[in-house]
C-alpha atoms as a printed R data frame, in Angstrom:
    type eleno elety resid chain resno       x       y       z
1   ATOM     1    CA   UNK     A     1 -20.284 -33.026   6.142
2   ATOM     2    CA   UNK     A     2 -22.847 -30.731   7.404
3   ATOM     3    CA   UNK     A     3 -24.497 -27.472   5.460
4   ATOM     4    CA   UNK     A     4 -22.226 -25.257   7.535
5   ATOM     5    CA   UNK     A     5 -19.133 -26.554   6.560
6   ATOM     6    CA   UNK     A     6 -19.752 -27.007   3.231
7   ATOM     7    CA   UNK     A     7 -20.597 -23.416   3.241
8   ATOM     8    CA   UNK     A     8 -17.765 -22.136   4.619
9   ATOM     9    CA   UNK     A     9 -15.534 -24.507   2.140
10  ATOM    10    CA   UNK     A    10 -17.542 -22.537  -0.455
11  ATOM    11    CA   UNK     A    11 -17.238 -18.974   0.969
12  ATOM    12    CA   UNK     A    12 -13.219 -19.895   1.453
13  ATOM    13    CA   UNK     A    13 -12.714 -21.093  -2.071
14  ATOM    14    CA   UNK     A    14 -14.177 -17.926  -3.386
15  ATOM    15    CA   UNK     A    15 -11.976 -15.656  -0.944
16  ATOM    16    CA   UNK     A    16  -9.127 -17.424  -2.091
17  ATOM    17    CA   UNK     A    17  -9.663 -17.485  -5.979
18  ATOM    18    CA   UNK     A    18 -10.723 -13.559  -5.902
19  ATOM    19    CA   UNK     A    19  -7.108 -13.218  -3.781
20  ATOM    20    CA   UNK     A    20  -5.167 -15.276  -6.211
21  ATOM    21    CA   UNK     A    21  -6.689 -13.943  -9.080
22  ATOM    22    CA   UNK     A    22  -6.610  -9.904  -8.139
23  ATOM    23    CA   UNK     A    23  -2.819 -10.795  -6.869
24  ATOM    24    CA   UNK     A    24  -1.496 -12.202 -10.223
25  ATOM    25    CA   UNK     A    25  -3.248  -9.462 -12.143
26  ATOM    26    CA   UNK     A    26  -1.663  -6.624  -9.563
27  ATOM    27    CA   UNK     A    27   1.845  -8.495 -10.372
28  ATOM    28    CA   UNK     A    28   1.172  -8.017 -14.185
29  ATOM    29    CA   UNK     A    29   0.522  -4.928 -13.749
30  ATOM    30    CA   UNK     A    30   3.288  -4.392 -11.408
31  ATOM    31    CA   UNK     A    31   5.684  -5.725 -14.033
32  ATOM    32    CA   UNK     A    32   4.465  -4.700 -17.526
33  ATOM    33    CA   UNK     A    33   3.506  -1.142 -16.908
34  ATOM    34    CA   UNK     A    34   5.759   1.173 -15.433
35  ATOM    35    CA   UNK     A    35   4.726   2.894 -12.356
36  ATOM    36    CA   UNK     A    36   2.772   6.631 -13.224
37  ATOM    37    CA   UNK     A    37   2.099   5.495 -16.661
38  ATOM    38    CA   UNK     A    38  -0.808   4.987 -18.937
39  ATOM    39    CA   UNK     A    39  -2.048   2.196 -21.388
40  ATOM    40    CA   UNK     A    40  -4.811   2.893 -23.446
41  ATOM    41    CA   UNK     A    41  -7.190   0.245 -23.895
42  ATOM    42    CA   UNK     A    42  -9.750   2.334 -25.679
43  ATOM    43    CA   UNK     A    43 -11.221   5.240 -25.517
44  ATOM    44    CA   UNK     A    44 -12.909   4.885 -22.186
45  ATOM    45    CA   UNK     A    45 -10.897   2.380 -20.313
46  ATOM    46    CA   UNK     A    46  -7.029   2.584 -19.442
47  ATOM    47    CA   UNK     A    47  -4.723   1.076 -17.176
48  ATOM    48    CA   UNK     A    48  -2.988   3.933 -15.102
49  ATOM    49    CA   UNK     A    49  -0.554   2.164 -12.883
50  ATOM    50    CA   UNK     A    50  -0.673   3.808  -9.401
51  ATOM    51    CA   UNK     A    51   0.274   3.380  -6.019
52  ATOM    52    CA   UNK     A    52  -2.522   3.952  -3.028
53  ATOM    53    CA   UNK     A    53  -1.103   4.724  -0.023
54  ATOM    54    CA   UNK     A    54  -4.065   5.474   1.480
55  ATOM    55    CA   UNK     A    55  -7.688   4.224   1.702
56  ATOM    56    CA   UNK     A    56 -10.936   4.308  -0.223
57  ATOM    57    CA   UNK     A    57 -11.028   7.013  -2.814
58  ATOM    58    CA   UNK     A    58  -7.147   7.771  -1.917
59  ATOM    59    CA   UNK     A    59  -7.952   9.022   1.339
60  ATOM    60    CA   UNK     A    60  -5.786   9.865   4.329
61  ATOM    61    CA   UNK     A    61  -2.336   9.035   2.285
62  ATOM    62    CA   UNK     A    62  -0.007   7.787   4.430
63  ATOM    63    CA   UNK     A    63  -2.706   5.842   6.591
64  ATOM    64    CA   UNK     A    64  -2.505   2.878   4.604
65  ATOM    65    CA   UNK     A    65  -1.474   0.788   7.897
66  ATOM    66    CA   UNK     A    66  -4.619   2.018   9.500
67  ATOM    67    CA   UNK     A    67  -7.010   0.938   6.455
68  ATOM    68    CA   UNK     A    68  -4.947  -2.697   6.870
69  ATOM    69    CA   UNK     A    69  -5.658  -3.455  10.354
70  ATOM    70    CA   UNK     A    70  -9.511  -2.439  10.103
71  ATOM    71    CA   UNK     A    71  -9.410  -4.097   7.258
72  ATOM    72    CA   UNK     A    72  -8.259  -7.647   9.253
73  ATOM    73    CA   UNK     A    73 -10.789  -6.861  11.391
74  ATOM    74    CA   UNK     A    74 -13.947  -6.829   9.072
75  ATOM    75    CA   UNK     A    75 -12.741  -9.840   7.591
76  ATOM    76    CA   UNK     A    76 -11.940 -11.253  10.618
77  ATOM    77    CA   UNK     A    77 -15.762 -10.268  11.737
78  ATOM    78    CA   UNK     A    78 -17.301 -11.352   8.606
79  ATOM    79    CA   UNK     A    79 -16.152 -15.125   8.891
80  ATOM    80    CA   UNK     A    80 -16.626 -15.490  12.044
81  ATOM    81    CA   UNK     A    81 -20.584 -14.028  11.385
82  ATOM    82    CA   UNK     A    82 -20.647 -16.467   8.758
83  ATOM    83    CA   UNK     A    83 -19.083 -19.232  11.169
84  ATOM    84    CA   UNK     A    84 -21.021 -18.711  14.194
85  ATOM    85    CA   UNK     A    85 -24.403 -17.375  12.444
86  ATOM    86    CA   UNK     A    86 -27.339 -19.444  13.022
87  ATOM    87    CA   UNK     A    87 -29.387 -18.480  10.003
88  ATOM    88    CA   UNK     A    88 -26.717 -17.571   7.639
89  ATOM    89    CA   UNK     A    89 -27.904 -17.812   3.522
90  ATOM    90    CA   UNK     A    90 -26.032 -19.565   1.247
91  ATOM    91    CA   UNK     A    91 -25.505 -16.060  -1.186
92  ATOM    92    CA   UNK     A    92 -23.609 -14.252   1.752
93  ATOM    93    CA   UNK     A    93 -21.518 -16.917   2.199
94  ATOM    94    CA   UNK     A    94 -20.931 -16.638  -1.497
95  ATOM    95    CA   UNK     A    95 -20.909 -12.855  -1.687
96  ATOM    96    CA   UNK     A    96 -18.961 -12.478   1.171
97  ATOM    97    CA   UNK     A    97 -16.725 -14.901  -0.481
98  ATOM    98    CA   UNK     A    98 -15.738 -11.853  -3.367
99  ATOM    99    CA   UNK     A    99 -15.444  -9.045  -0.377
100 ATOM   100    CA   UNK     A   100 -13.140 -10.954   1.624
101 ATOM   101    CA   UNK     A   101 -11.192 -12.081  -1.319
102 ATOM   102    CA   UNK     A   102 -11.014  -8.564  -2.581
103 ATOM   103    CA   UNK     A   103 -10.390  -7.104   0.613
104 ATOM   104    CA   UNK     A   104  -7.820  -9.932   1.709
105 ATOM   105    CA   UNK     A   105  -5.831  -8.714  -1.497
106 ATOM   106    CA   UNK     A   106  -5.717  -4.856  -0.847
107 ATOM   107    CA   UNK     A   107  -4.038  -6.280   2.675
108 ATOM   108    CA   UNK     A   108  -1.882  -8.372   1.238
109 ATOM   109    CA   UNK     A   109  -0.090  -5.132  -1.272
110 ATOM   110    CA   UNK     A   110  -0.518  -3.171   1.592
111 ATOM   111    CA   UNK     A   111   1.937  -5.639   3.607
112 ATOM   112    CA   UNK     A   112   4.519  -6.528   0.122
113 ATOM   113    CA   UNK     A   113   4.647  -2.854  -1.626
114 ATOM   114    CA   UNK     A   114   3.204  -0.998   0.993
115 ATOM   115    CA   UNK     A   115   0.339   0.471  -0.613
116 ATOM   116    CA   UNK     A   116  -2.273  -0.675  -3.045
117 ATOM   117    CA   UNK     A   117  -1.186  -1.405  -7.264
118 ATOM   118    CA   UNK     A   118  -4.537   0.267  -8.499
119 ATOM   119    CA   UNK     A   119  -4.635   0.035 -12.543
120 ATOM   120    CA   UNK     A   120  -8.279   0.413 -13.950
121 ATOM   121    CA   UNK     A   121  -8.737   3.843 -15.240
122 ATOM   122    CA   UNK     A   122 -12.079   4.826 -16.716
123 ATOM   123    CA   UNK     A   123 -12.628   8.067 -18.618
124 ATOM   124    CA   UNK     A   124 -15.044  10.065 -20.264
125 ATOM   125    CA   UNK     A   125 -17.316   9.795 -16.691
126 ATOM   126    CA   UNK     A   126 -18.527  12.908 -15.281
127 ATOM   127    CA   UNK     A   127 -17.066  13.801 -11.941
128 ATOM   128    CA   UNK     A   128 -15.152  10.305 -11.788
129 ATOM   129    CA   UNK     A   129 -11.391  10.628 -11.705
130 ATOM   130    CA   UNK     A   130 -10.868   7.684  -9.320
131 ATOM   131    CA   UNK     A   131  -8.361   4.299 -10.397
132 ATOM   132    CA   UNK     A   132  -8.872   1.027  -9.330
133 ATOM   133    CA   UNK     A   133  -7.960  -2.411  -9.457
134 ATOM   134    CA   UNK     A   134  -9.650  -5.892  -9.515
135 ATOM   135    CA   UNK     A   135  -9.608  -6.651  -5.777
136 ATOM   136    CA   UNK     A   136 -11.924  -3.169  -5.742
137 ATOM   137    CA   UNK     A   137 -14.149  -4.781  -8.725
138 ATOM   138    CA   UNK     A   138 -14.277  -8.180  -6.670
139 ATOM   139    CA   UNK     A   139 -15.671  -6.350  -3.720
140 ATOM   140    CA   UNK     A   140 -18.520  -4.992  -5.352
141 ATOM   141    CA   UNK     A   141 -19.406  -8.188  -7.500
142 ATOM   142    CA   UNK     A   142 -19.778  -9.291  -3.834
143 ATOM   143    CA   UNK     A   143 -21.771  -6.319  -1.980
144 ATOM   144    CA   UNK     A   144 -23.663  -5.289  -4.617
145 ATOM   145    CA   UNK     A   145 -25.785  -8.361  -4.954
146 ATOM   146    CA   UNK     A   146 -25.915  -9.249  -1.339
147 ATOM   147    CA   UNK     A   147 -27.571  -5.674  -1.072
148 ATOM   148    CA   UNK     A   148 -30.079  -6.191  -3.575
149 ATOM   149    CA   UNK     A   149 -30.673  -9.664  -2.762
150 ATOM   150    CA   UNK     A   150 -31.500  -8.759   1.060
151 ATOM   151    CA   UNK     A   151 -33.537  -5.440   0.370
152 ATOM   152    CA   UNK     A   152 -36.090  -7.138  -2.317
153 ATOM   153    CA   UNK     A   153 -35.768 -10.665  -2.312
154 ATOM   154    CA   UNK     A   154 -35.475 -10.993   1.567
155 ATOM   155    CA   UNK     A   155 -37.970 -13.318   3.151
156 ATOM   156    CA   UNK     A   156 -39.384 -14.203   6.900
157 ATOM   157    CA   UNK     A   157 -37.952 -17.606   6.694
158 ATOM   158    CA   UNK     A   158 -35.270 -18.383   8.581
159 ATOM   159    CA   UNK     A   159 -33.419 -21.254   6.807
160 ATOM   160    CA   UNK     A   160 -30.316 -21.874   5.094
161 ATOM   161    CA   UNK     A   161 -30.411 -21.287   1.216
162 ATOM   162    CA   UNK     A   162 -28.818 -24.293  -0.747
């Protein structure tokens, strides 16, 4: 088996894990705390079950169908980068792994409850009011590295990472 392919196998068990893993904790949630109400975990973090019918940051409620289909589209256009890319590193296929698993899962309420469970409910944070779930968390675990990793630790070379 070439680098490629195990690669993708890599980037495909991550997407699916993160999926699995966001899904079973959005059907906990779903079933163990009643919708619009609060469990307090401690003083700065609660679980605020919510619905998001809209996009990032609850925006355009309502829209959620539009968010869904560019949605399938990024992730859609993020494998096939990572399919067809000729000098492709292994931590995007890994990073991109946690985005299109998180990603994949915010689809996959929007298409069962029609919008998005979103739980995770910090406090005590200045000008943050925003709840969120672990699909959200598993999209950053994957961007926020990828970011740093290409803007300081970027080289000329043009190989595959292993």
């Amino acid at each position: 088996m070439n680098i490629k392919t195990l690669n993708m196998i890599l980037y495909g068990s991550i997407a699916i894990a993160v999926l699995l893993l966001s899904q079973l904790i959005g059907y906990w949630v779903n079933n163990n705390i009643a919708l619009n109400t609060t469990w307090e975990i401690n003083s700065l973090i609660h679980f605020t079950h919510i619905r998001n019918f809209g996009g990032t940051f609850g925006l355009a409620q309502g829209m959620g169908w539009l968010f869904a289909l560019i949605s399938i589209a990024l992730l859609s256009a993020v494998t096939a980068y990572l399919w067809f890319g000729k000098e492709v590193r292994r931590y995007e296929y890994i990073c991109f792994g946690f985005v299109v698993g998180g990603g994949a899962s915010n689809i996959l309420d929007r298409l069962i409850h029609g919008s998005v469970i979103d739980f995770i409910d910090i406090q005590h944070i200045p000008y943050w009011n925003y709840i969120f779930n672990t699909a959200d968390v598993m999209v950053h675990v994957g961007i926020w590295p990828m970011l740093i990793i290409s803007i300081f630790f970027a080289t000329s070379e043009s190989k595959e990472l292993d």
